[in-house]
Phi, psi and omega in degrees: 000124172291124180268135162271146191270115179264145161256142192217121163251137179287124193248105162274044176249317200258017223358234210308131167228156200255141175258132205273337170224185176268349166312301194302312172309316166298320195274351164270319164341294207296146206289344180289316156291348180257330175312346176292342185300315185277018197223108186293144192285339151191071198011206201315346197307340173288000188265357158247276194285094189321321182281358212252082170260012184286162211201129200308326180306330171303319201280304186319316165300309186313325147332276176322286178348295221275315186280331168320346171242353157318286179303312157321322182272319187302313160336278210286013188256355210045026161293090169300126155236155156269163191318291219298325169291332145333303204251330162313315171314292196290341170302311168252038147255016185248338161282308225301028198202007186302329193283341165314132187268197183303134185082339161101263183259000168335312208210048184291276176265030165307317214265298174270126200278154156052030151248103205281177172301332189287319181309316188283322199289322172307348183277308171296304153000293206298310178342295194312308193304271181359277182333299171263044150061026165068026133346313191273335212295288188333303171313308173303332194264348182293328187307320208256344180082010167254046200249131191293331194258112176325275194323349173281358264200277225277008167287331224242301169244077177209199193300277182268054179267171176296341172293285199334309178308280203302329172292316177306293212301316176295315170311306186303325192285328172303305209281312201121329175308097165312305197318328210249047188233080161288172192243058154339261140044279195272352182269299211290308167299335193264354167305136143226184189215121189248133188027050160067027161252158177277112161268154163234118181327133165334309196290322132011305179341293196288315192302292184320303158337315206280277248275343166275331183271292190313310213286334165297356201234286198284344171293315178308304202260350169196328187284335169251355172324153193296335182279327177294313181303316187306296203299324157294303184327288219282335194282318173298326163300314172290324174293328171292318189309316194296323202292301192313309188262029178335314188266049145268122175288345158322297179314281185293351179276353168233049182201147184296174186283333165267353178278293204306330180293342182280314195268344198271336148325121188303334185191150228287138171312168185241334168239185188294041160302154189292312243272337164297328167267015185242006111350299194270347174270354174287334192248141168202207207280311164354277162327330211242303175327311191265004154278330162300346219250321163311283188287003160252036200238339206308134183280001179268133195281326181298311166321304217264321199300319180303317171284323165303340199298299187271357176276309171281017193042058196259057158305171166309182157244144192219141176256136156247175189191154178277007202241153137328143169258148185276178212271349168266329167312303197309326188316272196352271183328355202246307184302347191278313203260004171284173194195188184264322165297352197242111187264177174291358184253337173275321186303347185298301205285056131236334175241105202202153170233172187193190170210151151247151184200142204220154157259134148270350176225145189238117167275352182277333189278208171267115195301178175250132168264137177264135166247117198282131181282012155249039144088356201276152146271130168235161166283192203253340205244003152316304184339087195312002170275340184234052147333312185268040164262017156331311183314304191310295207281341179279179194241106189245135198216142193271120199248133159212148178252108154273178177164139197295125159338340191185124187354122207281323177270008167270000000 
């Protein structure tokens, strides 16, 4: 008898994990898929949290992991999945993050205009499906939500899906950040499926509380710290400055061919050209590294300042406020800072403002349902247990003013 053979990768949040058919092998082998290897998982935040070097190819197994015991509990709960739904499900939570660009959400509608990551991945999807002879297509409609049994959609995109899981339990064990070290496990045992929606047993409730309570904690506490935030903000300046000198030959002459096709363009394409996206699968952070690295040598001072800002890690400074900032703070900071190097229109990529803002719960969206042991669906924030989900659910939002630590011209 031939024993088959599992491929097993060592994970340290999930350890060993299997890859279960050989399609899913194939399809992590393929360079469209080993490039996420290049792509940090969560663009600069190492410029605070030293450890957090982790790579969208991690999450992604990790992802896989998590629905692979997904299935595994829904099985033995007598949710019939089939072979063939089984390795689609894992398939397309194992693509779902291919769109990501350099920096992950860094430099998100920099490269492409007015494209989100989910759009470009589904645009690699299809690519892939082609490669494998329409192999994917099951995976692309769960992915796409026209796949009939819902709830396989909402493991991959809902309130409580499997990215969301695997990035809080991962991020947090890199960074250090405790807050966000969910009980995965156990959110994953409290799944059913009631008319082909994803429900969470009732006994489930405080886990979930937790796991809403993380996600609202780590946006706060490392996905938006203000130094991390500070550090994207400045990179997207510096890549606009590069764009602004497009015709320097300086400029292009130190930066790869896919990066150059981006910046040297006046503004980010608008539609799907092939010759863009086979640009943009070309590209990962590497590149953008070894262009900062170049320009900070750069003989344009905004340019050479900006790169050195984030290669030596000389950032800004950020102020937040629940308030907006008016248009005489930012004067102030600009007025402080002309020079004979600086004019008012180069001074904008050092002094500039904003707003971020995060939810951790949409009651408005599609809710997360409790199923009650007398069999009723309540939503999570109906739940006579959760009064305070107001917390959860409102929309909060952090206003900032950057601006440099020190005279531009020293």
């Amino acid at each position: 008898m031939k024993i088959k053979k599992v491929t097993l990768l060592n994970d340290p949040i999930y350890g060993f994990i299997p890859i279960e058919t050989p399609l899913i092998q194939k399809v992590i082998a393929h360079p469209i898929f080993q490039r996420l290897r290049r792509i940090s998982q969560m663009g600069l935040s190492n410029l605070v949290y030293p450890g957090a070097h982790h790579n969208r190819f991690e999450h992604a197994l990790g992802a896989m992991c998590l629905m692979q015991k997904t299935i595994g509990v829904l099985r033995k709960k007598e949710i019939a999945i089939s072979p063939e739904e089984a390795e689609a499900m894992q398939l397309a939570i194992l693509l779902h993050d291919l769109g990501h660009g350099p920096f992950s959400h860094a430099m998100e509608h920099f490269l492409l205009a007015n494209k989100s990551h989910e759009q470009l991945s589904l645009v690699l999807m299809e690519q892939l499906n082609v490669a494998f002879d329409g192999q994917l297509t099951l995976a692309i409609s769960i992915f796409k939500n026209q796949y009939t049994r819902k709830f396989m959609h909402q493991l991959i995109c809902g309130q409580v899906d499997l990215d969301r899981m695997d990035y809080l339990k991962r991020d947090s064990f890199y960074t250090g950040a405790t807050e966000g070290n969910i009980n995965s496990e156990r959110i994953i045992a409290m799944m059913n499926v009631v008319d082909d929606q994803l429900v969470f047993e009732e006994k489930g409730c405080y886990s979930l509380e937790k796991f809403l309570m993380a996600r609202r904690l780590m946006y706060w506490q490392v996905y938006l710290h203000k130094t991390s935030l500070a550090a994207e903000l400045l990179l997207v300046k510096c890549l606009e400055r590069a764009r602004e000198l497009r015709k320097d030959a300086m400029m292009a002459q130190t930066i790869s061919e896919p990066l150059k096709y981006f910046l040297t363009l006046e503004s980010p394409p608008a539609s799907w050209e092939a010759v863009a996206i086979e640009y943009f699968i070309r590209l990962d952070d590497s590149d953008i590294l070894q262009a900062l690295k170049s320009w900070q040598y750069h003989s344009d001072l905004v340019l050479s300042r900006l790169a050195k800002s984030i290669i030596q890690r000389d950032l800004p400074k950020i102020k937040l406020s629940d308030q907006p900032f008016s248009d005489l703070d930012i004067d102030k900071q600009q007025q402080l800072l002309l020079s004979k190097a600086y004019d008012k229109k180069t001074l904008k990529a050092f002094v500039f403002s904003g707003s971020v803002s995060n939810q951790a719960y949409q009651t408005d969206d599609t809710p997360i349902l409790l199923l009650r042991k007398s069999q009723k669906l309540t939503p999570l924030h109906e739940h006579p247990a959760f009064g305070m989900i107001r917390n959860y659910s409102a929309r909060q939002h952090a206003y900032y003013l950057c601006f440099p630590k020190a005279d531009l011209s020293t």
